[in-house]
MMTF fields as JSON, N, C-alpha, C and O atoms, coordinates in Angstrom:
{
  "mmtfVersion": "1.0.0",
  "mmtfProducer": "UNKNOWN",
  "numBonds": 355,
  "numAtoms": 356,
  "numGroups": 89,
  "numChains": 1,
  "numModels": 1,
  "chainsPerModel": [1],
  "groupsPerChain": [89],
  "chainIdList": ["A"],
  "bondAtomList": [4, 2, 8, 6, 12, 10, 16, 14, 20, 18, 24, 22, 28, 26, 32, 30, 36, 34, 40, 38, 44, 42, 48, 46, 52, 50, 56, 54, 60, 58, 64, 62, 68, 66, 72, 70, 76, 74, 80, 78, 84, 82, 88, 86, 92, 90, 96, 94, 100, 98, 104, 102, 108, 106, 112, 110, 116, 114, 120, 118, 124, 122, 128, 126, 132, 130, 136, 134, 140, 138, 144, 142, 148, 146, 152, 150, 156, 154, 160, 158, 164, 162, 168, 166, 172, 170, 176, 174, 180, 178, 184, 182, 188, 186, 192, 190, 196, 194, 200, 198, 204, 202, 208, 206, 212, 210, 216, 214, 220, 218, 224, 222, 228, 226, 232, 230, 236, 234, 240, 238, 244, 242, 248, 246, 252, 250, 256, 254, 260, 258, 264, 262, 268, 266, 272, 270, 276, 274, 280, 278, 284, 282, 288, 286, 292, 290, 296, 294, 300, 298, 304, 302, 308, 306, 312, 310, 316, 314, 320, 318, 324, 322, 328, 326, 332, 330, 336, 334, 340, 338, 344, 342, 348, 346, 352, 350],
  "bondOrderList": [1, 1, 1, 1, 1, 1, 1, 1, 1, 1, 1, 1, 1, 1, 1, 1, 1, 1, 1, 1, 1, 1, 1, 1, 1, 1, 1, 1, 1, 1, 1, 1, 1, 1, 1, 1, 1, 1, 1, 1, 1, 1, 1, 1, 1, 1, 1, 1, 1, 1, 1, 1, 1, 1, 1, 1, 1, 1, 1, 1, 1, 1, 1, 1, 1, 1, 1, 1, 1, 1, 1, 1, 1, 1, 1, 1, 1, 1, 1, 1, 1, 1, 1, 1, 1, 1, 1, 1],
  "groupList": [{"groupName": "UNK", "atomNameList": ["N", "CA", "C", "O"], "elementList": ["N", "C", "C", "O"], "formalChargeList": [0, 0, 0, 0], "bondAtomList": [1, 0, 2, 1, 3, 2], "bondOrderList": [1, 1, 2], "singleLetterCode": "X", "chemCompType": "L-PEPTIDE LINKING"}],
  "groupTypeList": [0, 0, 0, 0, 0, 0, 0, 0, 0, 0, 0, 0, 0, 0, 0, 0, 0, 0, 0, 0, 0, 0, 0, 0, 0, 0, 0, 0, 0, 0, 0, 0, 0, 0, 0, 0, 0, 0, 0, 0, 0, 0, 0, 0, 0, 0, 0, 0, 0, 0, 0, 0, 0, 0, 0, 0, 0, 0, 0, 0, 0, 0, 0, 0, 0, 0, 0, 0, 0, 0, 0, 0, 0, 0, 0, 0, 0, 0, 0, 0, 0, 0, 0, 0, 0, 0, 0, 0, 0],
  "groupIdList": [1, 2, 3, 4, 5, 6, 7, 8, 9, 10, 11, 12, 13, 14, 15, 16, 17, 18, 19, 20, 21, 22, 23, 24, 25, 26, 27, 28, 29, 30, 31, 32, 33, 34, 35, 36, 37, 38, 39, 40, 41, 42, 43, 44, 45, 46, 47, 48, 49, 50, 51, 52, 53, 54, 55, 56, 57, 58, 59, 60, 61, 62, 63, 64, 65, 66, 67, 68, 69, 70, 71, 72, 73, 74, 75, 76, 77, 78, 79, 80, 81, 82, 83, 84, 85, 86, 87, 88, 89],
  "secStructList": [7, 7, 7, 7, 1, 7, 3, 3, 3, 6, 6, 3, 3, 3, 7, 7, 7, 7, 7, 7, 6, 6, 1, 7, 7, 7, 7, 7, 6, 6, 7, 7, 7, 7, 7, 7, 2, 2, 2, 2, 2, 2, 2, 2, 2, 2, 2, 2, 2, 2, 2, 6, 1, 6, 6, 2, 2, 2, 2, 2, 2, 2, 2, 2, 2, 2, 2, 2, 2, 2, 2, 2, 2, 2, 2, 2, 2, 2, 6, 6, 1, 1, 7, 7, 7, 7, 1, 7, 7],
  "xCoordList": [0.843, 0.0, 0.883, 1.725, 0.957, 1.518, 0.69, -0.222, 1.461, 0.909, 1.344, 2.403, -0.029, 0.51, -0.154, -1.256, 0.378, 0.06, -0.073, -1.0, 0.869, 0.208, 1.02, 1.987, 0.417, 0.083, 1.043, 0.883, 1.71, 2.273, 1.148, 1.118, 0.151, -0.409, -0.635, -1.385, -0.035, 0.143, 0.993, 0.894, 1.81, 2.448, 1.565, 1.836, 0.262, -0.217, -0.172, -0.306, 0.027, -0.665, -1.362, -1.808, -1.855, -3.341, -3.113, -2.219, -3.862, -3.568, -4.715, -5.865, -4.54, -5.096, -6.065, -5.322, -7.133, -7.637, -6.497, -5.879, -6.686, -5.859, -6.939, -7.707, -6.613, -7.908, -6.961, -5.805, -8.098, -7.808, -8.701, -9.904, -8.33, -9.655, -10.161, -11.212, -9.327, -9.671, -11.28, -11.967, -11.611, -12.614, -13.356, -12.984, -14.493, -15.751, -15.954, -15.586, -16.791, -16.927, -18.664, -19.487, -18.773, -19.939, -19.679, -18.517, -20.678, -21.154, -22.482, -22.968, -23.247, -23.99, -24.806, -24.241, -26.276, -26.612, -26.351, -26.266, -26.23, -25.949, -24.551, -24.418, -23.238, -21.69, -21.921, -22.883, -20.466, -20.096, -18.569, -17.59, -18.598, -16.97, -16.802, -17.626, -14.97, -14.804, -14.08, -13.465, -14.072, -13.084, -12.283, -12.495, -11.493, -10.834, -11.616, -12.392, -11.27, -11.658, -11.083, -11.794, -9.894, -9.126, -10.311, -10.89, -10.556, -11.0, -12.276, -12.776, -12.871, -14.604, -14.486, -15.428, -13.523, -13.472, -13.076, -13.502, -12.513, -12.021, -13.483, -13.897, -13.884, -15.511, -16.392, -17.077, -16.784, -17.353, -16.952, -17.52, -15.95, -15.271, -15.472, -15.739, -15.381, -15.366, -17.165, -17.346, -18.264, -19.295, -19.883, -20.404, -19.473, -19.92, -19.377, -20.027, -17.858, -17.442, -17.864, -17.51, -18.424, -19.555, -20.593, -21.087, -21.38, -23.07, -22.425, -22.734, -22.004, -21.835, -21.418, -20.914, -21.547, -21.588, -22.918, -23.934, -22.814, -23.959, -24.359, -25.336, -23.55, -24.032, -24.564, -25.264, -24.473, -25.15, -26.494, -27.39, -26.446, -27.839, -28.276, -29.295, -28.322, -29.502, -29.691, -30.787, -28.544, -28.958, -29.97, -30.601, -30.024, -30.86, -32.067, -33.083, -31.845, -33.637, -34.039, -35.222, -33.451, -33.593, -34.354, -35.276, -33.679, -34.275, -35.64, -36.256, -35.967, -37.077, -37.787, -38.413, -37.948, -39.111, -39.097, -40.097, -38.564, -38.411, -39.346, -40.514, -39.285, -40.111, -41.311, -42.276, -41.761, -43.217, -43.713, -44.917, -43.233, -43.792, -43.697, -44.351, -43.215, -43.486, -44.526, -45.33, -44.709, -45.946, -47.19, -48.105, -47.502, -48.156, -48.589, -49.793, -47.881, -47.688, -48.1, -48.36, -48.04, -48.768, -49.71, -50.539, -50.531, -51.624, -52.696, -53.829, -51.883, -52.726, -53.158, -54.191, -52.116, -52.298, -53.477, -54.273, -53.412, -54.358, -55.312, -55.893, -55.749, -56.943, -57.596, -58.68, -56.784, -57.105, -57.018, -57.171, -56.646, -56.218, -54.971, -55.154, -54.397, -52.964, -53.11, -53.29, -52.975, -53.199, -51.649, -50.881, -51.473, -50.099, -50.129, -51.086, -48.59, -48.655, -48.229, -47.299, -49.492, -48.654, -47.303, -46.697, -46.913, -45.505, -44.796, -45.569, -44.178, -43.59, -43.482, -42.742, -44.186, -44.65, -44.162, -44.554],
  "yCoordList": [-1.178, 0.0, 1.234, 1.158, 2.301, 2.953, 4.387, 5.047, 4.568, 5.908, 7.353, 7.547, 8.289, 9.326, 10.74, 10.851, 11.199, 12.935, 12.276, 12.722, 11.184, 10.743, 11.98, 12.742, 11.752, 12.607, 11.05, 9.894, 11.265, 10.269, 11.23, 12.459, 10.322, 10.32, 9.478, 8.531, 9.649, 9.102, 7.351, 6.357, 7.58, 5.973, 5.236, 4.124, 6.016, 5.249, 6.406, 7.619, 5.794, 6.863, 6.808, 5.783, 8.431, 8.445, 8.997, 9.808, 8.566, 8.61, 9.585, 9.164, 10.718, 11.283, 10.999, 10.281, 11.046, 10.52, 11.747, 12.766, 10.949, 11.357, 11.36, 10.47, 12.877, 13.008, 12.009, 12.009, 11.308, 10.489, 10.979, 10.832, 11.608, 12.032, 10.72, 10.645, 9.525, 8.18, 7.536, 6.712, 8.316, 7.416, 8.534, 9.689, 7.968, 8.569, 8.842, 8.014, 10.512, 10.68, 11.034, 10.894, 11.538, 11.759, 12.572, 12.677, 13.411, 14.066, 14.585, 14.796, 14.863, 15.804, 17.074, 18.167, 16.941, 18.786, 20.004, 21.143, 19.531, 20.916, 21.324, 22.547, 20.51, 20.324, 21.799, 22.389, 22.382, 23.68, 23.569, 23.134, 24.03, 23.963, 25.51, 26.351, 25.702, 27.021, 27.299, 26.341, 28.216, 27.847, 29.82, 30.364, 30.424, 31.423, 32.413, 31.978, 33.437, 34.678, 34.195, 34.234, 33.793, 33.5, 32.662, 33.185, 31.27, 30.059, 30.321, 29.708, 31.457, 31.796, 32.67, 32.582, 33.337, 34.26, 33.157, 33.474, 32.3, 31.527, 30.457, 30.057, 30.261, 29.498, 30.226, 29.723, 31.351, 32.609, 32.744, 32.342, 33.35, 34.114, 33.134, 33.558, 31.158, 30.235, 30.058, 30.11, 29.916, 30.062, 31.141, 30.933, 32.378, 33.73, 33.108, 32.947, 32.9, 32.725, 31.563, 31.293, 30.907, 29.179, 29.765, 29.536, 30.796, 31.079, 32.195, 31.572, 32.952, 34.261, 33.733, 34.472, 31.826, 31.832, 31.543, 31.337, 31.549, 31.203, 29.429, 28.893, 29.057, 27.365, 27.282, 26.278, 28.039, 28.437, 28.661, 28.08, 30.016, 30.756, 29.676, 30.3, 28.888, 28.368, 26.673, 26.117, 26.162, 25.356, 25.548, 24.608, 26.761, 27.936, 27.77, 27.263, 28.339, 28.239, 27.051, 26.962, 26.287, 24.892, 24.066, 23.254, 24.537, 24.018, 24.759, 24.272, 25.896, 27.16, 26.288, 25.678, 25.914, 24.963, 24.111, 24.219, 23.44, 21.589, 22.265, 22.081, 22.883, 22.671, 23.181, 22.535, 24.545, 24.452, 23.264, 23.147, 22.373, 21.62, 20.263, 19.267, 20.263, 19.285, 19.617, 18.76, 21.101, 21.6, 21.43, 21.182, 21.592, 21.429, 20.091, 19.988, 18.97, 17.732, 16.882, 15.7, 17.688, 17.109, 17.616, 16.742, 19.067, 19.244, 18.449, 18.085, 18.248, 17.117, 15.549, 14.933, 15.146, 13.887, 13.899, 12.984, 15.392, 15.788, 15.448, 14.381, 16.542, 16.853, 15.182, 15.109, 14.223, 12.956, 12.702, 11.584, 14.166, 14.296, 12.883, 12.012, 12.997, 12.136, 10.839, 10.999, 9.819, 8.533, 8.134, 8.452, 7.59, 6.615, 5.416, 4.678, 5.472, 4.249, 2.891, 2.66, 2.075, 0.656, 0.515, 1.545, -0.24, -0.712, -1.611, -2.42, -1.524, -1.736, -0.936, -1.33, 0.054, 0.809, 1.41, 2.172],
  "zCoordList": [0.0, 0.0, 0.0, 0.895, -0.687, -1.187, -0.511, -1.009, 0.91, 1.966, 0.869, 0.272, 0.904, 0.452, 1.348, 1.886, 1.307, 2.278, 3.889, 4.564, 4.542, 5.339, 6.95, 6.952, 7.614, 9.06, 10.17, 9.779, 11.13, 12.096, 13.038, 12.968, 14.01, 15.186, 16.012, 15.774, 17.145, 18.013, 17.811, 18.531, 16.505, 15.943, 15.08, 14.627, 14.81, 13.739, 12.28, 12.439, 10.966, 9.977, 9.352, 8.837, 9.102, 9.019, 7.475, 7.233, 6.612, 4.988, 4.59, 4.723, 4.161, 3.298, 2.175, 1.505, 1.525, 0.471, -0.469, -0.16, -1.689, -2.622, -4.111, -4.476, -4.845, -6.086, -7.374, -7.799, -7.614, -8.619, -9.835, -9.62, -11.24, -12.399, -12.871, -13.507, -12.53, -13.385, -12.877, -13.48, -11.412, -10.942, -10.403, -10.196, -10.212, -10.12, -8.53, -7.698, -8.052, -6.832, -6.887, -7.791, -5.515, -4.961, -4.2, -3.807, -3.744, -2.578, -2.595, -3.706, -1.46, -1.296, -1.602, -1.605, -1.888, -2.459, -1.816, -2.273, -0.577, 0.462, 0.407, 0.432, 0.325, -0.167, -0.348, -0.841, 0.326, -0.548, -1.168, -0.562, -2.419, -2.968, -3.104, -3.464, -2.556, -2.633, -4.008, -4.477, -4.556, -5.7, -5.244, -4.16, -6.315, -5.673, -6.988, -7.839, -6.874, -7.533, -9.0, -10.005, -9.01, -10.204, -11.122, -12.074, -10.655, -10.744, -11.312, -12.255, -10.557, -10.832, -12.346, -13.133, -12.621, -13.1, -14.545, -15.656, -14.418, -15.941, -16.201, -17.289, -15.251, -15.657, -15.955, -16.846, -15.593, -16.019, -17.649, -18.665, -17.468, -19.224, -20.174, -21.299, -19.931, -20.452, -20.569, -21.786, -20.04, -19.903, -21.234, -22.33, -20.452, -21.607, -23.413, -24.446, -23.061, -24.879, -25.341, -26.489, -24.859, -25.331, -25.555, -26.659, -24.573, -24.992, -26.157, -27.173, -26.462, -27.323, -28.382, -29.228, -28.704, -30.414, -30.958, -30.294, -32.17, -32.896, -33.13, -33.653, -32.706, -32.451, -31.163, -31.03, -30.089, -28.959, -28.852, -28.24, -29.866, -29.634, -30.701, -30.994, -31.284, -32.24, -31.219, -31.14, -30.612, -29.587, -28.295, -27.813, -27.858, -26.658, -27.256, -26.781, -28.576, -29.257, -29.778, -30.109, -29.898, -30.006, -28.779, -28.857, -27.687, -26.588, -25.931, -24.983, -26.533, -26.337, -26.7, -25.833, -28.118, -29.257, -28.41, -27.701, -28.167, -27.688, -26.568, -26.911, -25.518, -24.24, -24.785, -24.375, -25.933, -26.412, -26.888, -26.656, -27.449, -28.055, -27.048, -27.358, -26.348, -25.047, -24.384, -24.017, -24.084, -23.123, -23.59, -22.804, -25.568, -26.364, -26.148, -25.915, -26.164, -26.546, -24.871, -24.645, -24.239, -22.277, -22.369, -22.116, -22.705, -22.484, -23.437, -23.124, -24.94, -25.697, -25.086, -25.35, -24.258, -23.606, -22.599, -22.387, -21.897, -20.439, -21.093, -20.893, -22.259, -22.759, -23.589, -24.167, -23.456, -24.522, -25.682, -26.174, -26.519, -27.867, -28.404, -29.254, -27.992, -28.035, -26.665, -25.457, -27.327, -26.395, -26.541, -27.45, -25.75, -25.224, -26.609, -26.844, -27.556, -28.442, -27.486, -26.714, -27.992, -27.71, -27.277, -26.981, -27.217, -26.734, -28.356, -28.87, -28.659, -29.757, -31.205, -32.107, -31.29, -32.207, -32.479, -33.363]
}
């Protein structure tokens, strides 16, 4: 076993978890992550120059349509207009 960042207390050591990108984590909805002014500021600028192209804005309105025509497409089901297809169809 291969100790890393480890701490000596009281003669035993105590091992650090160590970030691995190869494997998968978890936590919590309440979790807070801090990140620094720097950090916020390059996810931000990276955020803005992704929405401010035009493969953006036509994906945005892409997804505008898609939820009218979902909302369209549930109230047709409410109303009985549109029935549930079979299963294989």
């Amino acid at each position: 076993m291969k100790v890393v960042n480890a701490e000596i207390e009281q003669g035993e050591a105590i091992v650090s978890p160590v970030y691995n990108p190869e494997k998968k984590y978890v936590w919590n909805t309440d979790d807070t992550f801090v990140i620094s002014g720097g950090e916020f500021g390059v996810i931000l600028n990276t955020l803005r120059a992704i929405l401010n192209t035009p493969e953006a804005a036509k994906i945005l309105l892409a997804n505008q349509a898609n939820t009218v025509v979902e909302t369209a497409l549930a109230r047709a089901v409410e109303s009985g207009t549109v029935s549930e297809a079979p299963e294989g169809s």
